[in-house]
N, C-alpha and C positions, 0 to 999 in steps of 0.2 A: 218071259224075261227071267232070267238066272239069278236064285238070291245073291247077295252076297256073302262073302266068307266072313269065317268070324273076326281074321285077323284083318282083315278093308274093313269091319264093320268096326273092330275096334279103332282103327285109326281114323275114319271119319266121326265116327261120336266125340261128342264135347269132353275134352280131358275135366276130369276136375280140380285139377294143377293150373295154377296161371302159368300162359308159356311168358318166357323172358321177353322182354322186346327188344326188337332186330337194334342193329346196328351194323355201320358199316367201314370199309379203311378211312375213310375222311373223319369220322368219329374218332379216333387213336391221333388223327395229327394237328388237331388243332392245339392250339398254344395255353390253351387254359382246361386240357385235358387232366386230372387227377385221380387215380387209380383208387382212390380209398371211397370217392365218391361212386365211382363205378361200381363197386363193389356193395356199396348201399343201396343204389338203384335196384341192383338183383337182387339183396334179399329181402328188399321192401316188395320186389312183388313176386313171392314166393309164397306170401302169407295169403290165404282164399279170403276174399270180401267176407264170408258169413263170421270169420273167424275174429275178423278186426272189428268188429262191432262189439257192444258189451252185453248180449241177448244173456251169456250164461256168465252169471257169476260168480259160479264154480271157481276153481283154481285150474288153470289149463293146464295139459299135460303138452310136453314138446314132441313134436312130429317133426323127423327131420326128413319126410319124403318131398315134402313140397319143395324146400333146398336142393336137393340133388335132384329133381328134376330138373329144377332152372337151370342150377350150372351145369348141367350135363348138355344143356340145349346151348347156353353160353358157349362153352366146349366147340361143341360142334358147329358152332358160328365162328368162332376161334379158327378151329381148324381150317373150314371152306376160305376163309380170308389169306391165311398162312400160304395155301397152295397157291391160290389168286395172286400175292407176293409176289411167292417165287418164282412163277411164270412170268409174271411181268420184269424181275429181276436178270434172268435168264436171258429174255430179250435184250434187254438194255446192255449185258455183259457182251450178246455178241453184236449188238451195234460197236462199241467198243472195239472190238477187236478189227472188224471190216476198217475204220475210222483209221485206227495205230497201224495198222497194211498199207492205206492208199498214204497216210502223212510219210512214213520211212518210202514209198515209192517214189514221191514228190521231192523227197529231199536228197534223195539218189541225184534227181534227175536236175536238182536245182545246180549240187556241187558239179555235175560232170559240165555245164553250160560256165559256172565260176570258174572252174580250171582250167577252161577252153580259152573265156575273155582275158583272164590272169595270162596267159600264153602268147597271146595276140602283143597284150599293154606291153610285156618286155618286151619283146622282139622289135614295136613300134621305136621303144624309150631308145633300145641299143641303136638301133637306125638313127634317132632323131640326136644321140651322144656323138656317134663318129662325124656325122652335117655338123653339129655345132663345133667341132674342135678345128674342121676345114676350114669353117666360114672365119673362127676366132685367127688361124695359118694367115688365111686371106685377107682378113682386117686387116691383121698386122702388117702385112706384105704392101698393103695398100696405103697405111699408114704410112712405111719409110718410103714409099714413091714417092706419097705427098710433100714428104721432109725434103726430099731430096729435089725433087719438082720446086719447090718455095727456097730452097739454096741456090739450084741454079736459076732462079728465077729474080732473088735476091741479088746475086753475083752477074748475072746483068745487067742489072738494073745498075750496080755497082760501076760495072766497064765502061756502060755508056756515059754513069758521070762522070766517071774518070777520066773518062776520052773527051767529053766535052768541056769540061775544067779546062783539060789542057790547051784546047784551043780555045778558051777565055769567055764558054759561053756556062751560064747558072740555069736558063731558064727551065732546064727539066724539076732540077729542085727550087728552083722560085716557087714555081707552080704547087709543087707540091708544100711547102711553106705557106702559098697562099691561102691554101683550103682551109673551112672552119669546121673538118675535123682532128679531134685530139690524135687520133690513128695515124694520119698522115703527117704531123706533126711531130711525132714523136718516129717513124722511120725516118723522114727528114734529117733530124737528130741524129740519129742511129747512124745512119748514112754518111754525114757530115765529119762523124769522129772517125768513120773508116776510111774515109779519104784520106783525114791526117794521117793515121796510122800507115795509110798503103805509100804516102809522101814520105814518109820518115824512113821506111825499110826499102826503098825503092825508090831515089830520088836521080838516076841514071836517064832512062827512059824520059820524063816527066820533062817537058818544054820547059823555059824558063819563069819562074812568074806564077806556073801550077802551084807551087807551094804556100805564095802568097796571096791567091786568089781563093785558096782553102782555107787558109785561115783567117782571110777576112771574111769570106762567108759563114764561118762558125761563131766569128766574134761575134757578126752582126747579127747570127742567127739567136746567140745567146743574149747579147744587150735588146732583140725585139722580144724573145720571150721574157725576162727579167721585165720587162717595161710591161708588158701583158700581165705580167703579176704582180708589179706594183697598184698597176690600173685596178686590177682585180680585188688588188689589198685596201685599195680605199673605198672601195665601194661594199666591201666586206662579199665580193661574190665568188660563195665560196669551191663549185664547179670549177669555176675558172682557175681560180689558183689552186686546186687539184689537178686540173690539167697540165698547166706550166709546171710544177711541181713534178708531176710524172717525167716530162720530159728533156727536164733539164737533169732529173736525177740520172736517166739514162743518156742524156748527151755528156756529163761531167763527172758525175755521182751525187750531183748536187747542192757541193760545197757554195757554189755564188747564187742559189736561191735562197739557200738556211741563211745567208749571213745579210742579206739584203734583206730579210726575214723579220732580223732579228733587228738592222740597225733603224728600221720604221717603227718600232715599239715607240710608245710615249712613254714606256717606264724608263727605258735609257737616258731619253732627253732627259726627264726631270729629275734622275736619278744622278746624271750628270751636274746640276744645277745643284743639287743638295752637295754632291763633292765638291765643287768648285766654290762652296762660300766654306767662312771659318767656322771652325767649334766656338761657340757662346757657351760658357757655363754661367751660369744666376749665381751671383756672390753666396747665397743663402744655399744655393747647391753645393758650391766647392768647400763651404765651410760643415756643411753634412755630410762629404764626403771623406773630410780630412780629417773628423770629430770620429776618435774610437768609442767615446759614449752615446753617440747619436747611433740609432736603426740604420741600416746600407742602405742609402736613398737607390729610387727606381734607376733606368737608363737612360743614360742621354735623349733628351726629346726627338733630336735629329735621326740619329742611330734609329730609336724604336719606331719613327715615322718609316725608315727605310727598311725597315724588317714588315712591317704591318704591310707595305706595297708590294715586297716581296712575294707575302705569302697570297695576295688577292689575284697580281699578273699570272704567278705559275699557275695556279687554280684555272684562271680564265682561257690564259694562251696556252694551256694544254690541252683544252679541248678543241681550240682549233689547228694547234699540231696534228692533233690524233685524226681528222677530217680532212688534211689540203695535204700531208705529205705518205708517201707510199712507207718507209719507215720512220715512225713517229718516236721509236725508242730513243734513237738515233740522234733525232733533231731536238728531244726535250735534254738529252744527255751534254750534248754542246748550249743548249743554254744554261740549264744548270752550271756548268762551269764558268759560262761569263756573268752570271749573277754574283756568283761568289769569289770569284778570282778576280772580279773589278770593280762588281758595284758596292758590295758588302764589306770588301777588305779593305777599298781604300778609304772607305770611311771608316770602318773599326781602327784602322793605322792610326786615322787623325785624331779619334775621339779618345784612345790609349795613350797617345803624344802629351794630349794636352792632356791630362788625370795624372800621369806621370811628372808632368812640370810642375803642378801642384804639390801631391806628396808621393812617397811609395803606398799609404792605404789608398788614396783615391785612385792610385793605378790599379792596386789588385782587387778594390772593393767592384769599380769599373769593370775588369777583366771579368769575374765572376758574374755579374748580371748581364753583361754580352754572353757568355757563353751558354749562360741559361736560356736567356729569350731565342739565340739560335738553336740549340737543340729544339725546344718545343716548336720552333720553326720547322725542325728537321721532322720531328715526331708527327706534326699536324699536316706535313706533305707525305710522307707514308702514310699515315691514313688514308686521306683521301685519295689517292690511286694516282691521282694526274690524269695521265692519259689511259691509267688503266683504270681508272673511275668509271662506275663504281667499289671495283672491286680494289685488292690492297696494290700498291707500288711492285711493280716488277723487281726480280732480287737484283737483276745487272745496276738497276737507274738505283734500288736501293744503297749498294755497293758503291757508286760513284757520290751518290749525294755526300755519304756516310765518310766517304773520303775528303771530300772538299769540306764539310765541318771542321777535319780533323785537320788538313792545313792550313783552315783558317788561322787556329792557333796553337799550331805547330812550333812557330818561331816564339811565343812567349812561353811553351809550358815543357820544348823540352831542354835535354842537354841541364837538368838543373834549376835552370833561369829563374824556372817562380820561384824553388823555392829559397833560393837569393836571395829575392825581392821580398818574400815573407820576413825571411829572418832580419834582413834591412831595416823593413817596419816594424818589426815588435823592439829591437835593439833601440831605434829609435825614439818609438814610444814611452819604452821603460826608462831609459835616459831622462828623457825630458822632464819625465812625473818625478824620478828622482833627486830630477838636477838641485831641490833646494836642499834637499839632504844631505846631499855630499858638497855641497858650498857649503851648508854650513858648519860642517866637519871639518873642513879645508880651515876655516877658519877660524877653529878653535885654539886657544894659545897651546893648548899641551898637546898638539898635533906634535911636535916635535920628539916628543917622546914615546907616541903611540905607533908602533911596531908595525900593525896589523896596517893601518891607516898609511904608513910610509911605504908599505909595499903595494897597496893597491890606489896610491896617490896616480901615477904616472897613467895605468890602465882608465882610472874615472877623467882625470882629464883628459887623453884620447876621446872619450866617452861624450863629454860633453860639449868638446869641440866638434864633435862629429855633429854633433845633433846644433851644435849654434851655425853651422858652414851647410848646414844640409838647405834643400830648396826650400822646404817647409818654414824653415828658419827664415831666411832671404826673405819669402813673400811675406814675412811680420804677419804670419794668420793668427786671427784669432783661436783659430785650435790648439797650434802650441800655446797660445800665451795660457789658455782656461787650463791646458793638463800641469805644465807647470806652474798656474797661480800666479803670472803675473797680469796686473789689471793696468790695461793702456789708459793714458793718460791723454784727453783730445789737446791740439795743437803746440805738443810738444815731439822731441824726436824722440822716440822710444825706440832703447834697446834692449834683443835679452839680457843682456849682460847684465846691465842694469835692473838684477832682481833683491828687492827687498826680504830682507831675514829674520824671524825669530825666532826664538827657543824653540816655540811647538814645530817648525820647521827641520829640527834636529831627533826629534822622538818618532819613534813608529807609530803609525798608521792603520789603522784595519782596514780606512778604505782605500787604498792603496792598492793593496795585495786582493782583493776582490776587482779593482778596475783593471790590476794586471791578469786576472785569471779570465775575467771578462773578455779583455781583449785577445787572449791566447786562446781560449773555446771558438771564437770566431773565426781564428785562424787556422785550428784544428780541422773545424767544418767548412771550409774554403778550400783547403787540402784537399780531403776525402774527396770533394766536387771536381777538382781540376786539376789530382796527380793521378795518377792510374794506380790502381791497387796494390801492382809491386813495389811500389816507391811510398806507399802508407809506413811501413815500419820504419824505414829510414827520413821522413818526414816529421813521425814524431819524437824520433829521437834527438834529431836538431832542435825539436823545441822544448823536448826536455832539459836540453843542455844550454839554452838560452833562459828558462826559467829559473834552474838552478844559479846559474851564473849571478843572474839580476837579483830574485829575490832572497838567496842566501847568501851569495859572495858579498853583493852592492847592497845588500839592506839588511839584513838579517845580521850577519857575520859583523857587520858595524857596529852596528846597536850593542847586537851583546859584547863584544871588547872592549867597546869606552863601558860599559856596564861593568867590565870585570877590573879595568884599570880602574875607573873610577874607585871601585871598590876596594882596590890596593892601597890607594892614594889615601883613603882614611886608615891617619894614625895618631889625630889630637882631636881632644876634643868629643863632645859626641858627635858621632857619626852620620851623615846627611844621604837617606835610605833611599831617595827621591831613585836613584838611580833602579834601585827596583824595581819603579813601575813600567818598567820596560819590558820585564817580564809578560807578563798577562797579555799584552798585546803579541806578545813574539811565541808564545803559546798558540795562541787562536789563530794568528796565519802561518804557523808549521801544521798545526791541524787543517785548516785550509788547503795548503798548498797539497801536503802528501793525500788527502783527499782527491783532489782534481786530478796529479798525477797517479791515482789504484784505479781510479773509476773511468778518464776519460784519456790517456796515453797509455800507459801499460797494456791497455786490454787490446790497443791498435797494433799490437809487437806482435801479435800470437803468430803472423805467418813465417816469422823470422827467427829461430830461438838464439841466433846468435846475437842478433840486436836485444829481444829479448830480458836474454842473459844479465847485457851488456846494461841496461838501462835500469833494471832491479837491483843490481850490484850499486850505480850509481848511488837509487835512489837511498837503498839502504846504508852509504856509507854518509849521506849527506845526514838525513835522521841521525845517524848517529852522532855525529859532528856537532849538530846544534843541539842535542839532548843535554850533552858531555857539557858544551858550553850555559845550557839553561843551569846545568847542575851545581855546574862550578861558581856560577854566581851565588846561587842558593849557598852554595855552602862555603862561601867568602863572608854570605853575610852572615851567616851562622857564627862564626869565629870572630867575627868584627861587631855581634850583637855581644855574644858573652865576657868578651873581653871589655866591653863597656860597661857590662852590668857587672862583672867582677871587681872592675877600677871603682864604679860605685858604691860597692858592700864593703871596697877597703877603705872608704872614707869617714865610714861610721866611729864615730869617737866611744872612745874605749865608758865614759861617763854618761852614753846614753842609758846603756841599761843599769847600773849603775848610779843612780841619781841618790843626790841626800833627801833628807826627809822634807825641805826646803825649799826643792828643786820640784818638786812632783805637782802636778798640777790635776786635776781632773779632766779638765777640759782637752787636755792634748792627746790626740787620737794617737799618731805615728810619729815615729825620727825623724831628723832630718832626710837621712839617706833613704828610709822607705819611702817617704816621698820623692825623692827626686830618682829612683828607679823603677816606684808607679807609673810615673808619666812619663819618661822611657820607657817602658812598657809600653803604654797608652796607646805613644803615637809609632810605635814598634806594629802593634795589633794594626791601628788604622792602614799605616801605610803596606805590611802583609796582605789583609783581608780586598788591598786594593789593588792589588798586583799580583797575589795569587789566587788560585781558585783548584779545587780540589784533589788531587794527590801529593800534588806538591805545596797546598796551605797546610794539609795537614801534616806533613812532613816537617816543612818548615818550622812551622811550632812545638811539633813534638821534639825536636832534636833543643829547639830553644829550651823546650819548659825540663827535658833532661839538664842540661847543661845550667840553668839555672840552679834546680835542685842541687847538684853537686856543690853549686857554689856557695849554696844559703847551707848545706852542711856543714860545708869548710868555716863556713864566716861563724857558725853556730862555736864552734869550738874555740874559737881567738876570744871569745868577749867575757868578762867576768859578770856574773846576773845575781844581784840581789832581788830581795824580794819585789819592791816596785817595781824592779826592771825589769821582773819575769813578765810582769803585768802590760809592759811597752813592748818586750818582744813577742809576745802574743798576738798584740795590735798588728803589729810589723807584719807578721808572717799570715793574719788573718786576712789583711791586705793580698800579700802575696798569692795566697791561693783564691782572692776571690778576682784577681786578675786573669789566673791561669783558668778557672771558672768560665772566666767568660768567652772562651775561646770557644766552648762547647765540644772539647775535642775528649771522647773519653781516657783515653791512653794518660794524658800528661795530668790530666786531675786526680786518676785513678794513684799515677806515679808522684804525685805532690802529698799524699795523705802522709806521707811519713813526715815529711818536716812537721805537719801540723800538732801531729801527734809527739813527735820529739819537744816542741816549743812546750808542751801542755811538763813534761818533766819538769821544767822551769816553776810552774807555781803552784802545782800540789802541794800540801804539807808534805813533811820528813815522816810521818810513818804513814803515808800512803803511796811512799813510791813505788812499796815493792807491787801494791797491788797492781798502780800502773802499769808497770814492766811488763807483770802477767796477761792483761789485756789488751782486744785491738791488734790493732796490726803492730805494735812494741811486743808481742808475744812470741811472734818470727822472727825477733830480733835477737841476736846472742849478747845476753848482758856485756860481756868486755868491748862489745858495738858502742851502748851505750853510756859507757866512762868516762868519756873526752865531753860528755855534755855535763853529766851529773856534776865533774869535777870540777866546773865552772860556776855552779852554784853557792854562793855564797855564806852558806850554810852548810857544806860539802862536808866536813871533819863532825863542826860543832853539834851538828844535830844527828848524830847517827849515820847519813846516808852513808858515808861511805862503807863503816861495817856491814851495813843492808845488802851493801854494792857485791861486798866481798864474800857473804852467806849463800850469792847467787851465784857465783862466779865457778 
């Protein structure tokens, strides 16, 4: 045996290197594989057992052979695996590739079999397109044989009845009559009306008696169907009277089923029953009817019973319109008409009749709550469809309904007519609430010299004869008598005429002109409801022109001219002011009145500007008219106040201020005359403060307490003043201004301090006038102002003042 070498002998002997330990590809792919651990695995066993023990406690030296041994063997494990890889890599790429060959062969091979069947399917579809368009030729073709096969098949069927008519025999169409199908019942029909028609164009040929044998058989045919549908109608079977319905429509159009239809209704009967009795109105109704202060009682019981049945029958017999007749539009369309063109109208006729013989408001208050309740009548059947329930009313049956509301009351609202009958009733009205006004202006004694009152004499009696000859009048209602105020008296004969008078019956009224603005708002909104939009401007312009008329011609325009005559008429005496108080009320309803007409007419103009125009221009010349006339009073009494207080400061005797040493008394406060133009004052203030109220109280007073003041200057200058008497004209005028005080008006108090101040020159000593002079409001005064007073002083020469007078001068 052969030694061996050195280099086999070196590789079989024990390294004294640890070798690494193996590993393999499954090692590298596990999921919790980490490279830095790897890494410490190999240099942990790089290090020799003898070295890792602690035998030498030396300090070791580093040896990096054991390291690069391992990794070098790592390495080459490394490598053998890498090659390993990529062999197996290699394979798998050209598995791969064999795979991507036969798949593109396969799908060669799929498209050219896809293109082939794709080829086939059109070729089959264009085949199976030209068969269908023949067969659809052939249909057709087959169809008009049919047509044509069933016309003449029709048209002999025709000849032979025609032929057998003529010789007087029925029984092919008996027979076919007698069957209990609707089918042949209804060619029967069909049949029947062609014989007329072939008798009427063609009555040459036709034996004698054919004509009449046809239309007895159509009669008869039609009085058996009609009777098959009444049968039917009572038993409510509703197949049946679908059928007769079918076939009368087509034997007639079937005008004598609808109407046989409609004349078995029980609403007819009873609706009939309700016209044929009278209107009852309850005494307590027509007097809330004819009463402009009472609420617009509801509708007639009668009427609203026959709207309330109205609206339950449509509802109910439209649904079985809509089920028994082949056009149910049709058939609901002609009832609607005879609901309202006979059963509705002729009661609203009678129940307007008699509202009307009452008053004209219970006609038009009447009028307005029928028109309502029919509308919501109309409104509550649009909704609910009728026949087209659930959904909403057809527009045709809308349009017809929508038209017969409107000629219901056609005849009252157009051409004018209501608003006639409006203006009728409010002329009335106002009349009547007036009438004790102008009777008792009528029968004032100085009517005969009252101007105003003689020209509009002849119009108010028109006026109130109208209203005493009107129905209202006649029937002695209680609603005239309560607006005019007279209280009937039981078991006597009471007339208007016979109305009692007094004073307060001549004076204006606040409420009055609130009952008439009342009553005109209602008639406003009555309008709005029941004239059409176009005729609003011209609506309220007639009632602007009725209000002006009554509450400023007939009422206003009264008052204040016996106010102004009145006031003329004082010329002895003092003056009796009473007439004043007429004012203050004739203030508050021109405020009233031009209120109601800015806010609730005027603004109804805007579609019209020539009305408008028309109506502003009015208003604002009537305003102006009565302002002119408030003013003119005021300032009658303004001249007729100062002229009385002037007459009173000439009555002061020259000896009041003036008195001897004898005469003076302590106790006496004021003159005669300052008292007796206090209380002229006094009751000046009262009866102002009680007829006017504020721009024209304070006018009023300010122009007095002017014109006063001028007068107590003037008066200041006539009277000779000694000493005591400076003392009394003091009192006097202390008076004076604590009157004008009390008016509380700044102006005329502010304007009174000079007399006060002048009076005070009066009882200063003689050398303190000048200081006077210099002070207070005498400081604005130009001394030769002050001369006509000084020089009345009785001490005027002897004591100096007058050279005082003349060092200032």
């Amino acid at each position: 045996m052969t030694e061996p070498t050195l280099v086999e002998s070196s590789r079989t002997s024990r390294s004294i290197y640890p070798k690494p330990s193996a590993f393999s590809l499954s090692h590298f792919s596990t999921a919790d594989f980490i490279v830095k651990d790897f890494i410490e695995g190999l240099t942990s066993s790089a290090i020799p057992a003898n070295r890792r023990s602690g035998a030498n406690f030396g300090t070791p030296t580093f040896d990096p052979k054991p390291y690069i041994r391992t990794f070098e063997g790592a390495l080459e494990q490394l490598k053998d695996l890498d090659e390993d890889l990529s062999a197996k890599e290699s394979e798998l790429k050209e598995g791969v590739r064999r795979a991507e060959i036969d798949h593109a062969r396969t799908i060669d091979r799929l498209s050219l079999k896809f293109n082939t069947t794709l080829s086939e399917f059109q070729r089959l579809d264009s085949s199976i397109t030209d068969g269908g368009g023949m067969a659809s030729r052939i249909g057709g073709q087959l169809e008009q044989l049919e047509k044509q096969h069933q016309r003449a098949a029709d048209a002999k069927f025709l000849i032979q009845c025609y032929i057998e008519f003529s010789r007087g025999d029925t029984s092919r169409l008996e027979r076919l009559r007698r069957t209990p199908w609707v089918e042949d019942s209804i060619k029967c029909a069909v049949v029947s009306r062609q014989l007329g028609l072939v008798v009427k164009r063609n009555e040459g040929p036709a034996r004698p008696g054919t004509k009449e044998l046809i239309e007895a058989f159509s009669e008869s045919l039609e009085q058996d169907l009609l009777k098959q549908f009444d049968d039917a109608y009572r038993e409510f079977n509703v197949p049946a009277m679908k059928g007769c319905a079918k076939v009368l429509h087509d034997f007639n159009g079937g005008a004598s089923v609808i109407s046989n239809f409609l004349n078995q209704m029980d609403f007819f009967i009873a609706a009939g029953k309700i016209n044929a009795g009278e209107v009852v109105i309850e005494d307590d109704l027509k007097e809330q009817l004819s009463d402009p202060d009472a609420n617009p009682p509801g509708l007639d019981p009668s009427l609203l019973t026959l709207v309330h049945e109205i609206r339950d029958v449509l509802k109910m017999e439209s649904e079985t319109i809509k089920e028994v007749f082949p056009y149910p539009e049709a058939v609901l369309g002609i009832f609607l008409q005879r609901v309202f063109q006979q059963s509705l109208q002729q009661r609203l006729e009678m129940v307007l009749e008699h509202a009307s013989n009452i008053s004209a408001l219970a006609f038009l208050r009447t009028l307005q709550v029928s028109r309502a309740h029919v509308m919501a009548l109309s409104d509550d059947l649009k909704a609910h469809g009728l026949t087209e329930h659930p959904g909403p009313l057809s527009s045709g049956t809308t349009m017809l309904l929508d038209q017969n509301v409107e000629e219901l009351f056609a005849p009252y609202l157009q051409d004018r007519g209501y608003m006639e009958k409006e203006k009728e009733s409010l002329e009335q009205l106002y009349t009547g609430l007036l009438l004790k006004f102008h009777m008792f202006h009528e029968q004032r004694k100085e009517q005969k010299t009252l101007g105003v009152l003689d020209r509009l004499r002849k119009s108010r009696e028109r006026a109130i004869e109208k209203v005493l000859e009107s129905e209202l009048a006649k029937s002695q209602s209680d609603a005239l008598s309560k607006i005019i105020g007279f209280e009937r008296k039981a078991g006597k004969d009471n007339h208007l005429s016979d109305v009692p008078l007094s004073d307060a019956d001549g004076k204006l009224n606040v409420e009055f002109p609130k009952r008439m603005l009342k009553w005109l708002a209602e008639a406003v909104g009555r309008s709005l409801e029941l004239s059409s939009q176009a005729d609003t401007p011209r609506d309220v312009s007639v009632m602007l022109n009725i209000l002006v008329e009554n509450m400023r011609t007939m009422y206003l325009d009264v008052a204040l001219d016996v106010a102004i005559e009145t006031a003329e008429a004082q010329t002895k005496g003092e003056p009796d002011l009473s007439y004043l108080q007429e004012l203050k009320p004739a203030t508050i309803i021109m405020h009233l009145m031009f209120a109601f007409i800015n806010t609730a007419l005027t603004p109804l103009s805007q579609t019209s500007l020539t009305i408008k125009r028309e109506m502003v221009k009015l208003t604002n010349t009537t305003l102006s008219a009565l302002e002119q006339k408030v003013n003119g009073v005021i300032q009658r009494t303004i001249d007729i106040v100062l002229a009385h207080i002037t007459l009173l400061l000439s009555q002061q005797r020259k000896a009041d201020f003036k008195p001897r040493d004898d005469e003076v008394r302590l106790t006496t406060l004021q003159t005669p005359t300052c008292i007796s133009t206090t209380t002229f004052l006094a009751k000046l203030t009262q009866t102002a403060t009680a007829s006017l109220d504020g721009a024209n109280l304070a006018h009023f007073l300010t122009e007095i307490s002017h014109g006063f003041r001028t007068a107590l200057l003037e008066h200041l200058k006539r009277h000779a003043v000694n000493q005591a008497g400076g003392i009394m004209l003091t009192k006097d005028l202390a008076k004076y201004q604590e009157v004008v005080n009390s008016w509380k008006i700044p102006a005329p108090r502010d304007a009174f301090e000079i007399v006060s101040e002048i009076g005070t020159l009066f009882v200063v000593r003689p050398t303190a006038v000048r200081d006077r002079m210099r002070d207070g409001v005498l400081a604005k005064v130009k001394p030769q102002l002050l001369k006509p007073y000084l020089s009345r002083r009785e001490d005027y020469a002897s004591a100096g003042i007058e050279k005082t007078l003349a060092s200032e001068l």
